[in-house]
MMTF fields as JSON, N, C-alpha, C and O atoms, coordinates in Angstrom:
{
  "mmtfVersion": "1.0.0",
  "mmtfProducer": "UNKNOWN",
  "numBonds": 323,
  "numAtoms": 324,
  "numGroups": 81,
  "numChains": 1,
  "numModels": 1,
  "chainsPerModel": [1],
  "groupsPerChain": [81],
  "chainIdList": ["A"],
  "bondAtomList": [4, 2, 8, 6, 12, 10, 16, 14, 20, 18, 24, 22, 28, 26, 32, 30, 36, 34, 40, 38, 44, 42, 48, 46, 52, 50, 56, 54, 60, 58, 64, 62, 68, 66, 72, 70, 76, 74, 80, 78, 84, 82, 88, 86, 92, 90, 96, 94, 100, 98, 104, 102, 108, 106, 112, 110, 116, 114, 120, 118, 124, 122, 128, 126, 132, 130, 136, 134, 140, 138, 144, 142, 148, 146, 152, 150, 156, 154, 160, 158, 164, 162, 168, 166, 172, 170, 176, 174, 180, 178, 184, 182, 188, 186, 192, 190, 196, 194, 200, 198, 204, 202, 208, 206, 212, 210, 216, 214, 220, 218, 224, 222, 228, 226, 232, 230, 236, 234, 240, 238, 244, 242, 248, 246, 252, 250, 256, 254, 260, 258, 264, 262, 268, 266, 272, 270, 276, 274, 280, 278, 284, 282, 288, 286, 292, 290, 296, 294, 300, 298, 304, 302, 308, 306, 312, 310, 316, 314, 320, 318],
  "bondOrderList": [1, 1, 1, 1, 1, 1, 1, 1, 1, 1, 1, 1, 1, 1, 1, 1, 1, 1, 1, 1, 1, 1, 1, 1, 1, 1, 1, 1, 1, 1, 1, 1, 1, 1, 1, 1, 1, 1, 1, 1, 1, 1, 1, 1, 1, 1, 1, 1, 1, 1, 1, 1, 1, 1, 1, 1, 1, 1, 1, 1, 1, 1, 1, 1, 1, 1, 1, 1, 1, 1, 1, 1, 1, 1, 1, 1, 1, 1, 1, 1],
  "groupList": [{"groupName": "UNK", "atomNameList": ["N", "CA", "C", "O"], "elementList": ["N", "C", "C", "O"], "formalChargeList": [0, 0, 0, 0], "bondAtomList": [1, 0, 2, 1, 3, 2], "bondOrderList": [1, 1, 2], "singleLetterCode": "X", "chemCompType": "L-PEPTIDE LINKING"}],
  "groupTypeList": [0, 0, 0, 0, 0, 0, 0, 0, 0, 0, 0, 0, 0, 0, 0, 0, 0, 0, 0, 0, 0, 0, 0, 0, 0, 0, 0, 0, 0, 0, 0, 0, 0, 0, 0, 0, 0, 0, 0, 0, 0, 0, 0, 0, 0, 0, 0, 0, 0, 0, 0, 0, 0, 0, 0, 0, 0, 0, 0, 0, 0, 0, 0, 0, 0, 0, 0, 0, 0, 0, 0, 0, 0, 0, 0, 0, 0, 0, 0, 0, 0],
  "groupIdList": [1, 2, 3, 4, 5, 6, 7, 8, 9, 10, 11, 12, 13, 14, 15, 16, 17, 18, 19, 20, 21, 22, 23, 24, 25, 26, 27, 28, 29, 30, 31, 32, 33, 34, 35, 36, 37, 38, 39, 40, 41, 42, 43, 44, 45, 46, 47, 48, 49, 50, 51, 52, 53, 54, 55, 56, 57, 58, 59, 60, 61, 62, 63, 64, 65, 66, 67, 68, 69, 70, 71, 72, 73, 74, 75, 76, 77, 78, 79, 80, 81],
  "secStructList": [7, 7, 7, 7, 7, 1, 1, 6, 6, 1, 7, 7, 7, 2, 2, 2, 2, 2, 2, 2, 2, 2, 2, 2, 2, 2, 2, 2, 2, 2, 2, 2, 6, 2, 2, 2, 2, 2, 2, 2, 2, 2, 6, 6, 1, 7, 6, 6, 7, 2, 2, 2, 2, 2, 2, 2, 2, 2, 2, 2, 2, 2, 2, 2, 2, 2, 2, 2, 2, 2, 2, 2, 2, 2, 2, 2, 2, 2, 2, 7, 7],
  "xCoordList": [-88.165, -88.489, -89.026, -89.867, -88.715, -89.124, -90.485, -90.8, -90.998, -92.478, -92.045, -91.769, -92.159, -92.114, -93.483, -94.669, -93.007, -93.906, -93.526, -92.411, -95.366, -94.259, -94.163, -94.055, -94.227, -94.261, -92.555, -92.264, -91.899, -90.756, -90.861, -90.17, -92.224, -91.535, -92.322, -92.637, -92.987, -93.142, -94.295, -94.757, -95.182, -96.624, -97.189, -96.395, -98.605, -99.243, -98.657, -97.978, -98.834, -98.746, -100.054, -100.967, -99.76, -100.98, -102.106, -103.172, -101.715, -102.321, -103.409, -104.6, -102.812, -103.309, -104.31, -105.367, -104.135, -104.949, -105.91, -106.881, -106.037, -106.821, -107.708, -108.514, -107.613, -108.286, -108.634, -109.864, -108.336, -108.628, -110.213, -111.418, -109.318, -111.114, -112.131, -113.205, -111.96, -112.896, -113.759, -114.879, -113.13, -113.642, -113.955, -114.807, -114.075, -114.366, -115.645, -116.719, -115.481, -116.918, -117.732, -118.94, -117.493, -118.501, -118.984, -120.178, -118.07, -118.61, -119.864, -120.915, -119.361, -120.655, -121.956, -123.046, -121.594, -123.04, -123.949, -125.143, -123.301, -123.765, -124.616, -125.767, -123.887, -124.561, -125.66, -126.712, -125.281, -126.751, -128.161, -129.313, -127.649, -128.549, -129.087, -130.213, -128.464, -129.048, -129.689, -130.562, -129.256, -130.325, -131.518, -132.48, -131.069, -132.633, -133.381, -134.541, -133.045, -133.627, -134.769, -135.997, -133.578, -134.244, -135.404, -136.553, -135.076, -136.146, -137.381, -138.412, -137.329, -138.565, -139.549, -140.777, -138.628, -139.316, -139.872, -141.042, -139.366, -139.846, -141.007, -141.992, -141.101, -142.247, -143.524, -144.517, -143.437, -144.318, -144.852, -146.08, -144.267, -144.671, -145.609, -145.742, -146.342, -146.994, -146.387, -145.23, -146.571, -145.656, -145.413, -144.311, -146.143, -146.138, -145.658, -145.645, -145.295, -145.052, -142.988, -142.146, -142.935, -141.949, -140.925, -140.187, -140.919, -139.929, -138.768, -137.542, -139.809, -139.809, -138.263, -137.27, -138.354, -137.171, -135.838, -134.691, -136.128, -134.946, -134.51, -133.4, -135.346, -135.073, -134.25, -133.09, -134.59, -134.092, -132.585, -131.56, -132.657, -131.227, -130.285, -129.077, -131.041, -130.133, -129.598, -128.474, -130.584, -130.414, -129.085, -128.014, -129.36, -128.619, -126.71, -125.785, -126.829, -125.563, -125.169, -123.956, -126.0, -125.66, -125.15, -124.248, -125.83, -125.371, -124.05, -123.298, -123.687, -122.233, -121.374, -120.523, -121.318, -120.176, -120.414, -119.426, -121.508, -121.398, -120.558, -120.093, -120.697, -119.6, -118.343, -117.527, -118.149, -116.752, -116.316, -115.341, -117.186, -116.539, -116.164, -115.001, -117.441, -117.057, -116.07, -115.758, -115.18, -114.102, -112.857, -112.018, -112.958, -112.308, -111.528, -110.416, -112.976, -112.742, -112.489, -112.259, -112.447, -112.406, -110.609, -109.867, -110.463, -108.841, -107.845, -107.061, -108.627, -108.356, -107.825, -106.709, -109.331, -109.203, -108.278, -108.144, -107.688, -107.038, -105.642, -104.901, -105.467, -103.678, -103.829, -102.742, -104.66, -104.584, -103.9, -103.035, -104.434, -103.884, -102.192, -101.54],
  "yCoordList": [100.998, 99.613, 99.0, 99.651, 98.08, 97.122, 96.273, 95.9, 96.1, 95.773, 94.165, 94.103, 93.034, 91.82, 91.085, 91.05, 90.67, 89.91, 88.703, 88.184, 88.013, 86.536, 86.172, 85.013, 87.648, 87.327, 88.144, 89.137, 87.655, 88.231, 89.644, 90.612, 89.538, 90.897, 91.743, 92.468, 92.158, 92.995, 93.233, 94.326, 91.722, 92.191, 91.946, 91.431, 92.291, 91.987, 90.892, 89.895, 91.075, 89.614, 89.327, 90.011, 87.517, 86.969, 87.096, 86.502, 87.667, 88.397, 89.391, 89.326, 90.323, 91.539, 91.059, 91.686, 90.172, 89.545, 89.285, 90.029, 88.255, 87.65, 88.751, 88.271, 90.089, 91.101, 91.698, 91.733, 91.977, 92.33, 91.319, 91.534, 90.208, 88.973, 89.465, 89.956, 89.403, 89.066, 90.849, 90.785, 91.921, 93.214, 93.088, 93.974, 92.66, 92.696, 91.509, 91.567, 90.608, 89.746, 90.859, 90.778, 91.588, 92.255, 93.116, 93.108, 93.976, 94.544, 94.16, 94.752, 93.0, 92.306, 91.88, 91.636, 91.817, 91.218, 92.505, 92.354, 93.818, 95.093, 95.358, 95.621, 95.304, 95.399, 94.414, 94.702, 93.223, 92.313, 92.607, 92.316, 93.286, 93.853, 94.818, 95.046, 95.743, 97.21, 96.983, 97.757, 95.632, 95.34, 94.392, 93.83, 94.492, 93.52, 94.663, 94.72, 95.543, 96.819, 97.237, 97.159, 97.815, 98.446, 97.672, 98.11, 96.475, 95.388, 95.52, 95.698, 95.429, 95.429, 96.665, 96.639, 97.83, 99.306, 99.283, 99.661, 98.876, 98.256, 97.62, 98.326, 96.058, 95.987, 96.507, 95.795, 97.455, 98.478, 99.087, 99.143, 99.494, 100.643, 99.872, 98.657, 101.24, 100.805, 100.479, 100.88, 99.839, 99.566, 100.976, 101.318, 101.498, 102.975, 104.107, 105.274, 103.744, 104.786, 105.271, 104.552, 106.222, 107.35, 106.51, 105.83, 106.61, 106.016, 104.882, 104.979, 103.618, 102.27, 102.42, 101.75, 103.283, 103.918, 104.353, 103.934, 104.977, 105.469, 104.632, 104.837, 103.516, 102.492, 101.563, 101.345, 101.012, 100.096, 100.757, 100.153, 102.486, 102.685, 102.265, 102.046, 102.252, 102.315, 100.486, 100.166, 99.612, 98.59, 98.159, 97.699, 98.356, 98.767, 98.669, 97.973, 99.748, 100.697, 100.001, 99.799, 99.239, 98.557, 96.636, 95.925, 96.295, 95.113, 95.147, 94.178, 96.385, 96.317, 96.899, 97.621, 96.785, 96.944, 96.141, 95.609, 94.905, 93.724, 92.296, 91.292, 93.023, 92.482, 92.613, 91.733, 94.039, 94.408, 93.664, 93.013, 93.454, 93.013, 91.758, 91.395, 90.944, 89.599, 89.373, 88.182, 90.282, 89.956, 89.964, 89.076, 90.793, 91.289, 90.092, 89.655, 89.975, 88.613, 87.387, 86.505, 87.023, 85.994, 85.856, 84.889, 87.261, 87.511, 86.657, 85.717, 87.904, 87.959, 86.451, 86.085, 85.625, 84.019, 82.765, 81.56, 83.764, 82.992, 82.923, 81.948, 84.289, 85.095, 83.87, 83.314, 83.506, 82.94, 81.658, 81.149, 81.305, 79.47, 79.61, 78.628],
  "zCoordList": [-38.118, -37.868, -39.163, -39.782, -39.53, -40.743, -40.466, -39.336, -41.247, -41.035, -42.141, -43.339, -41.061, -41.718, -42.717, -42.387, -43.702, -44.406, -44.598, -44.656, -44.761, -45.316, -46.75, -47.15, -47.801, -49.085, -49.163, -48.496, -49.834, -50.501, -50.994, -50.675, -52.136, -52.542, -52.105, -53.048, -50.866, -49.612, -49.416, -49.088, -49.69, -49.95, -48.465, -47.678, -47.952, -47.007, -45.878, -46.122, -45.377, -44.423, -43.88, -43.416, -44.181, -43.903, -42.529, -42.367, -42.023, -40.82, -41.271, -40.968, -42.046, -42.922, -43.965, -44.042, -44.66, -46.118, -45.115, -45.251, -43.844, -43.13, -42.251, -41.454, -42.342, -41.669, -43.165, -43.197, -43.885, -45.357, -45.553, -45.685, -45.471, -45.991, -44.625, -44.972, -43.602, -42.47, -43.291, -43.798, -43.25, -43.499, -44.424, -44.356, -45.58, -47.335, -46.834, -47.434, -45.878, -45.949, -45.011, -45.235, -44.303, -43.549, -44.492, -44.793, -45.071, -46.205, -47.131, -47.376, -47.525, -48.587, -47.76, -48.275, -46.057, -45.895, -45.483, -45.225, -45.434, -45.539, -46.156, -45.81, -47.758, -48.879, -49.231, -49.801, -48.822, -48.887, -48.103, -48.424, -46.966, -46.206, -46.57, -46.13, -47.518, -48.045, -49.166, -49.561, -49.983, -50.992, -50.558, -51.081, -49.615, -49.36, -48.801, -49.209, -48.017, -47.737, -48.904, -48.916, -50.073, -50.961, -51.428, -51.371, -51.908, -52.712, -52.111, -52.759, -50.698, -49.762, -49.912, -49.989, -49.934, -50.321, -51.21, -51.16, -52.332, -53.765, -53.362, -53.147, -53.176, -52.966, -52.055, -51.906, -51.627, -50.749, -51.925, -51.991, -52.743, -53.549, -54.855, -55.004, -55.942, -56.771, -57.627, -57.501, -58.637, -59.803, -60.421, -60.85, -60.43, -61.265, -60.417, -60.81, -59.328, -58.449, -59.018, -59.555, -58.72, -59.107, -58.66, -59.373, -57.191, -56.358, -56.971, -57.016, -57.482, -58.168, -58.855, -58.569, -59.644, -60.826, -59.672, -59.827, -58.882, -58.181, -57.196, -56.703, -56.736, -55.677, -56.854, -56.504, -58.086, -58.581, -58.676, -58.362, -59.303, -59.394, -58.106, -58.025, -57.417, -55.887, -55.669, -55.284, -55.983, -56.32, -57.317, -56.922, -58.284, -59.446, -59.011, -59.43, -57.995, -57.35, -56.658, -56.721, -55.6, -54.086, -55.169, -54.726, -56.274, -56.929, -57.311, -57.204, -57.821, -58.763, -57.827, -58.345, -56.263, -55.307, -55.303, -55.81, -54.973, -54.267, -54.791, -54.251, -56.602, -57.571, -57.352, -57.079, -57.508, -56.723, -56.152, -56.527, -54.524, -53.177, -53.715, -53.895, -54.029, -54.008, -54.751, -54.741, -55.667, -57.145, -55.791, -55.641, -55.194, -54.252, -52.951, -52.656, -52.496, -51.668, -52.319, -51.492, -53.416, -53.941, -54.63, -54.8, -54.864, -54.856, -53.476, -53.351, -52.496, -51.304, -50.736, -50.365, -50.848, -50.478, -51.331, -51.115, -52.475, -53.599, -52.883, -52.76, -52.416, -52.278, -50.751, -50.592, -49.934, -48.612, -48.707, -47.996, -49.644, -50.184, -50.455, -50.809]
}
């Protein structure tokens, strides 16, 4: 069975891009949620405390997917037009 698209040269169909964006935005509001997580832990803690260093890395980690995503979705919402 042939799997229809409405791009010619056999890309996604807009059905697909449109479950692609809805999941790539759930995605990012994940990650917004896990950095707001961390930040909060952060501020619990002492400035000098150990943790501080390994929460920011985690910070750090959870920012540059959230770059990702959004490069991602912003593709995503380009290919929709």
């Amino acid at each position: 069975m042939t799997h229809r698209t409405d791009d010619p040269r056999g890309g996604a169909t807009r059905r697909e891009r449109e479950e692609d964006l809805k999941a790539t935005s759930d995605a990012i509001q994940n990650d917004v949620d896990r950095l707001v997580a961390v930040e909060r832990r952060k501020l619990s803690l002492a400035s000098g405390d150990p943790q501080v260093d390994v929460l920011s890395d985690a910070a750090v980690d959870v920012a540059d997917e959230l770059a990702r995503k959004t490069r991602a979705e912003r593709q995503l919402t380009d290919d929709l037009r």
